[in-house]
C-alpha positions in Angstrom: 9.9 -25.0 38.9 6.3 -24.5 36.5 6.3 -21.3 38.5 9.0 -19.8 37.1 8.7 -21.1 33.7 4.6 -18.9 33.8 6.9 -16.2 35.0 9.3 -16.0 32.1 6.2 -16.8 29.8 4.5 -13.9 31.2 7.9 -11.6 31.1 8.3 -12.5 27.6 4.3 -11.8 26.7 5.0 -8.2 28.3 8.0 -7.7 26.6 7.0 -8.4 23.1 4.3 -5.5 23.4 6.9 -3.5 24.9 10.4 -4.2 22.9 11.3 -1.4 20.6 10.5 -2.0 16.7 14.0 -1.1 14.6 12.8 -0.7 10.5 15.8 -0.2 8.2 15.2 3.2 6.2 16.4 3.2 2.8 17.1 6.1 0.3 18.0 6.2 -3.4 18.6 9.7 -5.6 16.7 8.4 -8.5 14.5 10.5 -9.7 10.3 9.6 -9.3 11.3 6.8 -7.2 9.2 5.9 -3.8 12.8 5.6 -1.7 14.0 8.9 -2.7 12.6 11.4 -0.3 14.8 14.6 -1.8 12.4 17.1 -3.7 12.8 14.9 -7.0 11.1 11.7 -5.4 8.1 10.3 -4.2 8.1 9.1 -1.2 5.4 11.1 0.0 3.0 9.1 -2.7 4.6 5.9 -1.3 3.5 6.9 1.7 0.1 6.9 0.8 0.3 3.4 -1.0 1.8 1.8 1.6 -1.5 3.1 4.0 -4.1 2.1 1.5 -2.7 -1.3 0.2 0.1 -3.8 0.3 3.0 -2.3 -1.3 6.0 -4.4 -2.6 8.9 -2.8 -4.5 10.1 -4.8 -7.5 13.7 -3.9 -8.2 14.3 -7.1 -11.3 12.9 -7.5 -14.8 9.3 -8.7 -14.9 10.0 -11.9 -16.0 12.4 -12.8 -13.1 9.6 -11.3 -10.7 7.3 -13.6 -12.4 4.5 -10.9 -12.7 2.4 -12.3 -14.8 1.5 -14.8 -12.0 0.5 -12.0 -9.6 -2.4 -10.7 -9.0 -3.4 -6.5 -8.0 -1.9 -3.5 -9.7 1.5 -3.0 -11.5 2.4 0.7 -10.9 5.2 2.6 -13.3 5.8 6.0 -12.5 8.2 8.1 -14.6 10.5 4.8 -16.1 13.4 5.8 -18.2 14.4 2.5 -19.2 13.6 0.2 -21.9 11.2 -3.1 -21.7 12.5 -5.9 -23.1 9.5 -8.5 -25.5 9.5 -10.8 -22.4 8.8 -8.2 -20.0 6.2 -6.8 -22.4 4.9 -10.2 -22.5 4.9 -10.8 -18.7 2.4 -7.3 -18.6 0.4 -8.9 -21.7 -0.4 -11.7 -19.2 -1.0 -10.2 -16.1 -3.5 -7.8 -17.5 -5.6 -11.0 -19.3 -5.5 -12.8 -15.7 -7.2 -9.7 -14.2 -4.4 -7.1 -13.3 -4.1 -3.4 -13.5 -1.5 -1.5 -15.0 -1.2 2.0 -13.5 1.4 3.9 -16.6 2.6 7.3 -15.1 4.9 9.1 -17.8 5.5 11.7 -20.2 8.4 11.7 -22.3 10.3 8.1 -21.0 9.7 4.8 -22.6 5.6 4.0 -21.5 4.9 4.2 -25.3 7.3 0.7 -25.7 4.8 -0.9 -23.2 1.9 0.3 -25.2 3.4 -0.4 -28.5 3.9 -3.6 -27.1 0.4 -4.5 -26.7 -0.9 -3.3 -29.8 -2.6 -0.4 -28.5 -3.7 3.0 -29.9 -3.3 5.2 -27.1 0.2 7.1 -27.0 2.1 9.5 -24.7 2.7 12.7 -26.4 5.8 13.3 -27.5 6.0 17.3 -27.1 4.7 19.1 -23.7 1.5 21.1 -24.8 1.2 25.1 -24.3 -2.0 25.7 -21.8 -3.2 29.1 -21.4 -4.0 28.8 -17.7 -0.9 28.1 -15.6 0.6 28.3 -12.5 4.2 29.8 -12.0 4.4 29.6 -15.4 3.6 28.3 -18.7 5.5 24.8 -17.2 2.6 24.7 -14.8 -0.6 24.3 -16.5 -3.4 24.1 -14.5 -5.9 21.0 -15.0 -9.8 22.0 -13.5 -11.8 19.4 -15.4 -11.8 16.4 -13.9 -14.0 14.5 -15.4 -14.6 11.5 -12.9 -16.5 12.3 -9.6 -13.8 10.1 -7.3 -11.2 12.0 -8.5 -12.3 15.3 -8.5 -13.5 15.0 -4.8 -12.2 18.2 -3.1 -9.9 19.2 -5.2 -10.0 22.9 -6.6 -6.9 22.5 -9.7 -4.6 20.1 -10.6 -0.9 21.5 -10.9 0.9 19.6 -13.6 4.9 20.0 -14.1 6.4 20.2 -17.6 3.3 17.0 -18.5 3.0 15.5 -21.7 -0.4 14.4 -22.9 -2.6 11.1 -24.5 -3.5 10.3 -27.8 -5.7 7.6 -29.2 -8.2 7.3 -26.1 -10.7 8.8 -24.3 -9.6 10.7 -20.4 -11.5 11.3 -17.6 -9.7 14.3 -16.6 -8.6 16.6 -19.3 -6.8 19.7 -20.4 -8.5 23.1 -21.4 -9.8 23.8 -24.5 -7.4 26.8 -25.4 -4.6 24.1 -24.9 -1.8 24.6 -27.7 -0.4 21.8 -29.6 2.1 22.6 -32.4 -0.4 24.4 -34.7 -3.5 23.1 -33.2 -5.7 24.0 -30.3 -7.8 21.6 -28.4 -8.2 19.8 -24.9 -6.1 16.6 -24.2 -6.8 13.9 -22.0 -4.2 13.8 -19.2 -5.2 10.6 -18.1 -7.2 7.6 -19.5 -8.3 4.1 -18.6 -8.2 1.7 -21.4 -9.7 -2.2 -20.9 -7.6 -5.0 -21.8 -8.5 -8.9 -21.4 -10.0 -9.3 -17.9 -7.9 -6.0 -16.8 -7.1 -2.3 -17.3 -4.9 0.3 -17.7 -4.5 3.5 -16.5 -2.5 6.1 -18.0 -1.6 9.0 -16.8 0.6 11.5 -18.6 2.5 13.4 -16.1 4.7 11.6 -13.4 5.8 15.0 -11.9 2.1 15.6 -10.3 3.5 12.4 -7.7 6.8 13.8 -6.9 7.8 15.6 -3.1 8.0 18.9 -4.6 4.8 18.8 -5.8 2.9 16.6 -3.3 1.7 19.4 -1.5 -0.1 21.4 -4.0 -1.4 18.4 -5.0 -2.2 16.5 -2.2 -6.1 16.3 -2.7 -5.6 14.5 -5.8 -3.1 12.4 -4.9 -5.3 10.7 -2.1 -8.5 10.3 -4.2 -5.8 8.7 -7.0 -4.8 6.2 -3.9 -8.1 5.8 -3.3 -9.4 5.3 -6.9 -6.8 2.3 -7.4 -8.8 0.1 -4.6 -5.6 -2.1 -4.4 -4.6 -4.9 -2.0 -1.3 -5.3 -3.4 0.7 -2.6 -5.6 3.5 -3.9 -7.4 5.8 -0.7 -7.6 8.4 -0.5 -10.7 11.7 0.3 -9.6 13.7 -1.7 -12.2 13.3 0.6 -15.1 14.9 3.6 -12.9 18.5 3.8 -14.9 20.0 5.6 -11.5 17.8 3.6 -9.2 20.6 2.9 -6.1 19.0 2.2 -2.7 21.5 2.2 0.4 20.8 1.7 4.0 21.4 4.6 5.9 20.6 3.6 8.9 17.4 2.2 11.1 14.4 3.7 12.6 13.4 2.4 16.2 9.7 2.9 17.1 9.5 2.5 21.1 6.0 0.9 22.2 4.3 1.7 25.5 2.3 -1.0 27.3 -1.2 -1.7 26.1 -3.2 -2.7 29.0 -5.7 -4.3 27.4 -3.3 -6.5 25.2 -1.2 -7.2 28.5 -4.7 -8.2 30.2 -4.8 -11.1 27.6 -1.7 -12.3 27.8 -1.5 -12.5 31.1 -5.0 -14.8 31.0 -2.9 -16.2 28.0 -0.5 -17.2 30.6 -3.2 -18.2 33.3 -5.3 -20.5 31.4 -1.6 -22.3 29.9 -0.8 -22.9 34.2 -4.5 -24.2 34.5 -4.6 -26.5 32.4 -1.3 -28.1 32.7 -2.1 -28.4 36.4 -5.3 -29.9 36.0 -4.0 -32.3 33.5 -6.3 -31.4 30.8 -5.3 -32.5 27.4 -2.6 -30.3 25.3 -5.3 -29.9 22.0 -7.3 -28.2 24.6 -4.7 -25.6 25.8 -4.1 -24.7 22.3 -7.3 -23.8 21.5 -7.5 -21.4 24.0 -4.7 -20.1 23.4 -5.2 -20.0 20.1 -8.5 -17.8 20.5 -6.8 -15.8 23.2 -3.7 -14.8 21.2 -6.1 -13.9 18.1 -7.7 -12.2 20.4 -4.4 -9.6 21.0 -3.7 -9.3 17.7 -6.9 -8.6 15.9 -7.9 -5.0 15.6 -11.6 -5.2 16.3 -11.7 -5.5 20.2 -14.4 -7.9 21.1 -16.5 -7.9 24.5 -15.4 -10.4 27.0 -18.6 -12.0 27.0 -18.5 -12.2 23.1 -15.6 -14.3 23.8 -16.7 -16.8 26.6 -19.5 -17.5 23.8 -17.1 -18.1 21.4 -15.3 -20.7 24.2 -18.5 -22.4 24.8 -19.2 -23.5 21.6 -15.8 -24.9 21.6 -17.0 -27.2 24.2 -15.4 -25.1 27.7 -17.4 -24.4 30.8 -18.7 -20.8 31.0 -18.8 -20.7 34.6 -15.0 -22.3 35.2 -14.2 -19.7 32.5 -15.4 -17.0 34.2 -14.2 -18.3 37.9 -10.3 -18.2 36.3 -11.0 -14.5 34.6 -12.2 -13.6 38.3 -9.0 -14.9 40.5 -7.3 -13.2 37.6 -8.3 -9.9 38.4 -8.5 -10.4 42.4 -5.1 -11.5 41.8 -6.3 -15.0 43.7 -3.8 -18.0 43.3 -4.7 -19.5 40.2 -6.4 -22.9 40.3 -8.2 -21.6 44.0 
C-alpha cells in the first residue's frame, strides 16, 4: 500500500516538470498599449519590462488601485485620458513615499499630471521642425544623448511626430538647428525631475516605444529598460479611452524532462519513504523536503556536497545521507 502511494508521489513529481504550461494571450487595438501587438502598440517594449522587472498592468483609476501605497515605478505611455484630483493626489503620494513616475507623452493629457503637482516642466504643445530627419521631417533624428546609460550603443534616436519639454533640464536633447515657431534652439526630449523622496521621468515622445518603431530603436529601448532598475512597473492602462483587451485564445508551452530536477524529486520521494519507514518524526521529513524542494526550484544549482553540509547543520547524518543518495542511484531497495 506505502508503495504505491511513493509511486503516485513520484508520477506526480515527474509530471509537474513535464505537464504543458497553457498562458491566456490577450490583445487590445488601443493605441501605445503593451497588449496591442498590431504596428500601433507596444508590446514589443512590454516585452522587455516584463524580462527586466515585475510587470503588473493597472486597468482602474489610481485611487481604486491604491497606488499611492505601492512601491516601484508608475509607467504612462501615450495616455489620452484625463486624471481626475484624486488620482493626481494618489501620484502626489507615491512619489513622496519613494516612487518613480516614468511620463511618456506628447500631445495627450501628461501636462494635467504635472499641473497637478505644481510643476514647471511642460509637454510642448506643437511638434518642433528638426533639420536632421529620417523619412522625413516627422522623423527627426536625436544623436545627443546626454546620459552615458542611455547612449550605450546606440548610433540615433528615431523619434515619430514627438513633442518636446519645457521648464527642465534633459539628458538627451534635440539639435541646435531645431525650429520652434519663430525660434531656433535644442529641446530636451527627456528629463528627470526630483520630487519628495522620488522622481520623474519625462519623456516626450511615446511613438519611440511603439511596434513600428521598436526596431529602429531597439538599442535605446533596452538601455531605457535598463535605466529604470525596477522590481515592479506599474503599467497605465486606465487612461487608454479605446483600451479593450479580449482573450483570444491560450498559448501552451510543452516542457521536456529536466534530469537534474527529476534527480531531486525522486530523492524528494526517497527520503519521504525513509523516514516514514524508520519512524522518524514528521518535523524532520519536512525539513528535508523542504531543503530538497528549494533545491528544484532555485535557479542557482548547488553541489551535492554543498547540500549535505547544509543537512548537517540541520542536525542529519552525513554518512546515512550519503548511504540513501547511493542506493538511489544503484537503484538499491531503499532502506537496504
Amino acid at each position: 500500500m506505502r508503495r504505491a502511494a511513493y509511486a503516485i508521489m513520484l508520477a506526480f513529481g515527474i509530471f509537474l516538470l513535464v505537464m504543458p504550461i497553457s498562458v491566456p494571450v490577450f490583445h487590445t487595438s488601443a493605441d501605445f498599449s503593451v497588449f496591442n501587438t498590431n504596428w500601433n502598440g507596444a508590446s514589443k517594449f512590454g516585452k522587455l519590462l516584463y524580462e527586466e522587472s515585475r510587470v503588473v498592468p493597472v486597468i482602474t483609476s489610481y485611487n481604486s488601485f491604491d497606488l499611492s501605497e505601492r512601491k516601484g515605478v508608475l509607467l504612462i505611455l501615450g495616455p489620452d485620458m484625463r486624471y481626475s484630483p484624486l488620482e493626481v493626489g494618489e501620484v502626489k503620494n507615491f512619489l513622496n513615499n519613494g516612487g518613480t513616475l516614468v511620463l511618456i507623452d506628447d500631445f495627450g493629457t501628461g501636462n494635467d499630471i504635472l499641473e497637478g503637482l505644481n510643476l514647471s516642466a511642460r509637454f510642448l504643445g506643437i511638434t518642433p521642425i528638426d533639420v536632421f530627419y529620417s523619412k522625413n521631417y516627422n522623423f527627426p533624428e536625436v544623436v545627443r544623448i546626454l546620459d552615458p546609460q542611455l547612449g550605450i550603443g546606440v548610433d540615433k534616436l528615431i523619434l515619430n511626430v514627438p513633442s518636446a519639454i519645457i521648464g527642465a533640464n534633459g539628458s538627451i536633447y534635440t539639435s541646435k538647428v531645431t525650429v520652434v515657431g519663430n525660434n531656433q534652439r535644442e529641446l530636451p526630449v527627456m528629463s528627470e525631475v526630483k520630487y519628495g523622496k522620488g522622481k520623474i521621468i519625462l519623456f516626450a515622445d511615446p511613438s519611440v516605444f511603439i511596434n513600428d518603431m521598436f526596431d529602429e530603436n531597439e538599442p535605446f529601448i533596452r538601455n531605457f529598460v535598463r535605466y529604470l532598475n525596477a522590481d515592479t512597473v506599474y503599467i497605465d492602462e486606465a487612461h487608454h479611452s479605446n483600451f479593450n483587451p479580449y482573450a483570444v485564445g491560450t498559448l501552451v508551452i510543452r516542457r521536456s524532462l529536466d534530469r537534474v530536477k527529476a534527480f531531486y524529486v525522486v530523492l524528494a520521494v526517497a527520503v519521504t519513504a525513509i523516514l516514514v519507514e524508520s519512524g522518524l518524526a514528521l518535523k524532520g521529513v519536512g525539513k528535508i523536503l523542504e531543503l530538497i524542494l528549494g533545491k528544484i526550484f532555485k535557479e542557482e544549482e548547488k553541489s551535492l556536497d554543498e547540500v549535505i553540509e547544509k543537512l548537517k547543520k540541520e542536525g542529519y547524518n552525513e554518512s546515512i545521507l550519503r548511504k540513501m543518495i547511493k542506493e538511489i542511484e544503484t537503484g538499491k531497495k531503499l532502506g537496504g
